[in-house]
C-alpha positions in Angstrom: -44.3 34.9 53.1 -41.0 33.5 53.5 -42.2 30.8 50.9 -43.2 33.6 48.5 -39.6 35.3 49.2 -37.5 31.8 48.2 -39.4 31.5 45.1 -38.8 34.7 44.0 -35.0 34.6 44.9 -35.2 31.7 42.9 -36.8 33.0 39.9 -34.7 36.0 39.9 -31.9 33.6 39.5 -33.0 31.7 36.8 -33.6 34.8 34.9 -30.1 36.3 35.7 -28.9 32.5 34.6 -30.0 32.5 31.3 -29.5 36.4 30.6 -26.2 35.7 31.4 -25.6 32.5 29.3 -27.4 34.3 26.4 -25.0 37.4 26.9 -22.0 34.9 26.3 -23.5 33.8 23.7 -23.4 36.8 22.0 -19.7 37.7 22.4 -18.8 37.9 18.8 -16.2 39.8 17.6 -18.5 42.9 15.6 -17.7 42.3 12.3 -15.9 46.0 10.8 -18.7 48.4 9.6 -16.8 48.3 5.9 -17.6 44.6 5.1 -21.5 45.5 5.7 -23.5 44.7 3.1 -20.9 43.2 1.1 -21.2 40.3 -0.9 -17.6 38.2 0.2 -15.6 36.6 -2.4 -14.1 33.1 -0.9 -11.5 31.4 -3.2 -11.2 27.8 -2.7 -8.9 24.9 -4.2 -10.1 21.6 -4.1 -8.5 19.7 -1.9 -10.0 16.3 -0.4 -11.8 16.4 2.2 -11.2 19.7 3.0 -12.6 20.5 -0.1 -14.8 19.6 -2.5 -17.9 19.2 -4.4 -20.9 16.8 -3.8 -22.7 15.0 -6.4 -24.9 18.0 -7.1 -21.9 20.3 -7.5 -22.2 22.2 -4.1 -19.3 22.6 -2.0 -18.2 20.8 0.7 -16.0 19.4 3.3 -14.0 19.9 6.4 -12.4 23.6 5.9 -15.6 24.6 3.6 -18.6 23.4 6.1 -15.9 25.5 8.8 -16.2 28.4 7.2 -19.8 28.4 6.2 -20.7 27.7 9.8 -18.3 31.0 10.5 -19.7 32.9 8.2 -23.7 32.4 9.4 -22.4 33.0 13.2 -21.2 36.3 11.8 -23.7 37.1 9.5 -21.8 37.3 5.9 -23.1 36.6 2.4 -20.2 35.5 0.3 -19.7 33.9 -3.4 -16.9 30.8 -3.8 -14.5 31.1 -6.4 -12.0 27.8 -7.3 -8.6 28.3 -8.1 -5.2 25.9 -8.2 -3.1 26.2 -5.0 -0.8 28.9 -6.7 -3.1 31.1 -8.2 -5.5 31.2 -5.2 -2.3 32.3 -3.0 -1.6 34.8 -5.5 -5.3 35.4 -5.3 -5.1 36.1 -1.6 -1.9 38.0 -2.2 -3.5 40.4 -4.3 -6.6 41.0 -2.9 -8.1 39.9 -5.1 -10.5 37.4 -2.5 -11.6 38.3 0.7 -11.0 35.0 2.1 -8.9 32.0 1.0 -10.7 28.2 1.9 -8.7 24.9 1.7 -6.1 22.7 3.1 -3.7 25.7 3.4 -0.5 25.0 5.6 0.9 28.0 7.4 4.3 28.4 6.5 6.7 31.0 7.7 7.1 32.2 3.4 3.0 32.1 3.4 2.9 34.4 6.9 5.5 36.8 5.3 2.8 37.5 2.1 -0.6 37.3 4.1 -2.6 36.5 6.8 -4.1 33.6 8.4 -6.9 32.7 10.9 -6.1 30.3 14.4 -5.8 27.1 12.6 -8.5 25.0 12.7 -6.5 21.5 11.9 -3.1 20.2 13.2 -1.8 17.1 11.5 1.4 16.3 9.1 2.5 13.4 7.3 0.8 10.4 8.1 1.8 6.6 7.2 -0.8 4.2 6.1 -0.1 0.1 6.3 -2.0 -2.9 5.4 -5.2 -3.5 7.8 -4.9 -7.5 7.6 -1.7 -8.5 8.7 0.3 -11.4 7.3 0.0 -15.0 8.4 3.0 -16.3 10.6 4.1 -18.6 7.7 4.1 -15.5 5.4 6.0 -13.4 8.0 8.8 -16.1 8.5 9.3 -16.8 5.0 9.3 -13.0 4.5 12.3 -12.6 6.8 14.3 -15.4 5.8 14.7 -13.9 2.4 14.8 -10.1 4.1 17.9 -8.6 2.4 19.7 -8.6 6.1 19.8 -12.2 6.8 20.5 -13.0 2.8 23.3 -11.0 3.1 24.6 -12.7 6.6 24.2 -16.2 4.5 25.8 -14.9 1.6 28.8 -13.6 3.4 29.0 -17.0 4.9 29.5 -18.8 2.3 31.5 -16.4 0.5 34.1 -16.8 3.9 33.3 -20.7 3.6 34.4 -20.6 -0.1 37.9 -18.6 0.6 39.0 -20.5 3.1 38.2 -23.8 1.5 40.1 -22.4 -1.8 42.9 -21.5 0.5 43.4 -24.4 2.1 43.2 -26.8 -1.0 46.3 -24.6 -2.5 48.3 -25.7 0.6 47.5 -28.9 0.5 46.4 -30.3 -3.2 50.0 -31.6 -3.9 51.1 -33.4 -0.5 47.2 -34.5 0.0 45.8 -35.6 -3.4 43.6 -38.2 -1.2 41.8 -35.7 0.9 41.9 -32.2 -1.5 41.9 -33.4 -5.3 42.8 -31.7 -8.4 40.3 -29.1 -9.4 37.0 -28.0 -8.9 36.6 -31.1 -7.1 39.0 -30.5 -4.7 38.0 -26.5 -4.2 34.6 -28.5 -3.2 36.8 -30.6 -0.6 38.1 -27.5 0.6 34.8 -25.9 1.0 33.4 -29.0 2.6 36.0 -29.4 4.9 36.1 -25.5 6.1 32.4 -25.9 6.7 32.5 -29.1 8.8 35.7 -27.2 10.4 33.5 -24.0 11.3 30.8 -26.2 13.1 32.7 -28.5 14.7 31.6 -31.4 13.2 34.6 -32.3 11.9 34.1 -35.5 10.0 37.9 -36.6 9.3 37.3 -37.4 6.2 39.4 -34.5 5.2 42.6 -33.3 7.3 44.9 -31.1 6.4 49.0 -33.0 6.8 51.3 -29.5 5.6 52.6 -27.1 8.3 50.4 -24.5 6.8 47.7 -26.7 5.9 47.6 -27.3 9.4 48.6 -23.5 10.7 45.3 -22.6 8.5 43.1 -25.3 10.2 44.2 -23.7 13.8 43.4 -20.4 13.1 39.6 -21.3 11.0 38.9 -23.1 14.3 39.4 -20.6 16.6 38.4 -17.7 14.3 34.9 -19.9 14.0 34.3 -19.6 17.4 33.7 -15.6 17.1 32.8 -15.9 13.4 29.7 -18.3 14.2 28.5 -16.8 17.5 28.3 -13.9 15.4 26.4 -14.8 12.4 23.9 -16.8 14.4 22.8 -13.3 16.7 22.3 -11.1 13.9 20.0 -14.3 12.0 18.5 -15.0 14.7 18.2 -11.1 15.7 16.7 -10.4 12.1 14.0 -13.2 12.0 12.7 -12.6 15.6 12.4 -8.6 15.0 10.8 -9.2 11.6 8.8 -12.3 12.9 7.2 -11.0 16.1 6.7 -7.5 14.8 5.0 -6.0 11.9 7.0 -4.2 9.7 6.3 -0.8 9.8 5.7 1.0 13.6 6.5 4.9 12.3 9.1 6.9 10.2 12.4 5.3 11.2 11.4 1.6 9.5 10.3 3.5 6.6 14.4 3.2 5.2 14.3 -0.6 5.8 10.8 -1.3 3.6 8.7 -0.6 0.0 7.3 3.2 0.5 5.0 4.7 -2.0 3.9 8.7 -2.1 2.1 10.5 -4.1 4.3 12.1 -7.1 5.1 15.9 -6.5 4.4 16.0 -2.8 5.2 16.9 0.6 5.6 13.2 1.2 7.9 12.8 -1.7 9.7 16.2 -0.8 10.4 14.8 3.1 11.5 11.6 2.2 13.6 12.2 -0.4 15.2 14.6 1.6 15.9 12.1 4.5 17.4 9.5 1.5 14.9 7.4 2.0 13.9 5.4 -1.4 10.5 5.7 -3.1 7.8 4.4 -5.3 5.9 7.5 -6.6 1.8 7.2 -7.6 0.0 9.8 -9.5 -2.8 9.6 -7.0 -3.3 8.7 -3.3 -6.4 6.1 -4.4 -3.6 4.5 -6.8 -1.3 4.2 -3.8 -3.6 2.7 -1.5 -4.5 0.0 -4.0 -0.7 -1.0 -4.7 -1.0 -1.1 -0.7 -3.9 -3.1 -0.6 -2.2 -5.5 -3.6 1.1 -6.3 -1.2 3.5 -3.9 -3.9 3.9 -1.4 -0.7 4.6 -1.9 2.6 3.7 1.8 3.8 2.1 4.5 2.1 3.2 8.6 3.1 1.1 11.5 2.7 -0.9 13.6 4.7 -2.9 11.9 7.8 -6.1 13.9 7.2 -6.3 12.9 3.5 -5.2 9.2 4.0 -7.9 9.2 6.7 -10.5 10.5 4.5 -9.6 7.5 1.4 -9.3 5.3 4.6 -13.1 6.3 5.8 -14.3 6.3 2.1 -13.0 3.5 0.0 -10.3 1.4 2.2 -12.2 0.9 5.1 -11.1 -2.6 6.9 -7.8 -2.7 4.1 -6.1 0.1 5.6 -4.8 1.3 8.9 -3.6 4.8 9.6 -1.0 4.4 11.7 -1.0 6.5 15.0 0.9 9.9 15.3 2.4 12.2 12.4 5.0 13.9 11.2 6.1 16.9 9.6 3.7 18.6 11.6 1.3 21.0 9.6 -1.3 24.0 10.5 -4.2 24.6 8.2 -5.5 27.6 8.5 -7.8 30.5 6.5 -5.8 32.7 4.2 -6.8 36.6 4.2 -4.9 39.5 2.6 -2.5 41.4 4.8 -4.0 43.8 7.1 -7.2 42.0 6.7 -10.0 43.6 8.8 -12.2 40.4 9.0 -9.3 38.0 10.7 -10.1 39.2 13.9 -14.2 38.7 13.5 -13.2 35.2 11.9 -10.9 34.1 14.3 -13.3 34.8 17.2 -16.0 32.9 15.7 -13.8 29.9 14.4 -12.4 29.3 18.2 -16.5 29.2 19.6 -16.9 26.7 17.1 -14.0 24.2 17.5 -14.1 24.6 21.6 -17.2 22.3 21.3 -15.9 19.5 21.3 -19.9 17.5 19.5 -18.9 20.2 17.1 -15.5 19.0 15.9 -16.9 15.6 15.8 -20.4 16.5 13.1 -17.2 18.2 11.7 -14.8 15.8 11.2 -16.7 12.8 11.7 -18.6 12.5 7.9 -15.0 13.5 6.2 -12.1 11.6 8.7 -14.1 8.9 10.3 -14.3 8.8 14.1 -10.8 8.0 15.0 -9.6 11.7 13.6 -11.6 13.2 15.4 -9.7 15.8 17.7 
């Protein structure tokens, strides 16, 4: 008997178990009573890999597959519509879609003129360098002719050269021997400020006027400071740029070749922040010239860079880690909408699974977007 009592405790439990589980299942948001029945019109811009269309024309991608998967939880039939960015807001705006699909950014101007769902992706602007990295040879040579220590040399000699001027007016008429007339001897006074300056000093050239001489005293001790000087920012230059790639996020963008894709957010940032660059009518175009060695770092938005990345430039390219600009994307309703709250329900039982998000991102981003 007491046998026969545990096993049906125990069977009663199972029951309650799965009832319950099924019950939680279930919690969907009811979709409202005036969208039943109704055919759905969902505008969509295409917009890599969020959206866009297979080789048999269907659409596809990260935002699209979203929503379809949104839609069967909540049982709605819908038609897609493409648009351009602009005329699908106005779209949304309007009314004139139920439902706007894409990489849409939530913006406070966009949340003033309609609504959105919980975002579903949280990126921003990503930077993508070259996957093989440069030999040793190529990185030292790279950084001796870096424009920092070329301009360390150049004021060098440019100090060596005004000195050495100075010092064969002084002495060129009491000292014909050591400084002679001419180019020749602006080359003895060079020479001999140089030897000066690294206390090598020769003799072969010594200064006999008072201010030949009151020169030579204050080049050697100005040398001192001058040369400790010059050789920690060389030296400074060629280990940072020697041991270290060139690009580790947004503040070395200033200091190398930057491409982005013409008319952009990219563009937009970094030309606000004075930050010089090369524009590309297309993100695969950039990549190459990235690929080629014309760009040290290419800007535009991580998702989209990881998508090319995944698709075309695997092994040439690497996505660096972390963003910025940060960015929500998001479904686009019309104000008031009474399907946002049935939506937004639905969309956050899908993307708390976490093997969801990754048959979701995973075919478009590549595993290492995966959130």
């Amino acid at each position: 008997m007491r046998r026969l009592l545990l096993a049906a405790l125990g069977c009663a439990a199972l029951v309650l178990a799965v009832a319950g589980q099924g019950a939680c299942e279930s919690k969907l948001e009811p979709v409202d009573p005036s969208f039943a029945g109704r055919t759905l019109t969902v505008g969509v811009v295409i917009a890599p890999p969020f959206v866009e269309k297979d080789p048999n024309g269907n659409y596809v991608g990260v935002a699209y597959d979203l929503w379809e998967d949104v839609a069967q939880d909540l049982g709605l039939r819908f038609t897609t519509r493409e648009y351009g960015l602009e005329a699908l807001l106005a779209a949304v705006r309007g009314g004139e879609v139920d439902v706007g699909v894409s990489a849409l950014s939530l913006t406070p101007e966009r949340e003033a003129q309609m609504d959105f769902s919980q975002p579903f992706y949280y990126s921003g602007l990503g930077i993508a360098v070259p996957a093989v990295a440069e030999s040793a040879v190529e990185r030292v040579v790279d950084a001796i002719f870096s424009s920092q220590v070329l301009f360390y040399v150049g004021s060098l000699l440019a100090l060596l050269l005004l000195v050495g001027i100075g010092v064969w007016l002084l002495e060129r008429r009491r000292n014909p021997e050591h400084f002679r007339p001419g180019g020749k001897g602006i080359g003895d006074g060079m020479w001999w400020s140089a030897v000066t300056m690294t206390s090598v000093g020769y003799g072969d050239a010594t200064p006999k006027t008072f201010m030949g001489r009151a020169l030579a005293m204050v080049w050697m001790f100005a040398s001192v400071a001058l040369l400790a000087t010059f050789t920690a920012g060389i030296t400074s230059s060629l280990t940072v740029d020697t041991l270290t790639g060139r690009v580790h996020g947004p503040d070395d963008l200033p200091k190398v070749r930057v491409g982005v894709l013409q008319d952009s957010a990219a563009e937009e940032e970094l030309v606000a922040g004075h930050i010089g660059v090369r524009r590309y009518q297309t993100v695969d175009a950039g990549l190459t010239a990235l690929v080629d060695g014309d760009l040290d770092a290419f800007v535009h938005d991580q998702p989209i860079l990881h998508y090319y990345q995944h698709r075309d430039f695997t092994g040439d390219v690497r996505i660096l880690p972390g963003f910025f600009d940060p960015q929500l994307y998001g479904f686009a309703f019309p104000r008031g909408s009474l399907l946002r709250k049935s939506v937004n329900v639905a969309l956050l039982r899908r993307l708390v699974d976490t093997e969801y998000r990754a048959q979701l991102y995973g075919p478009y981003l590549g595993k290492q977007a995966i959130q």
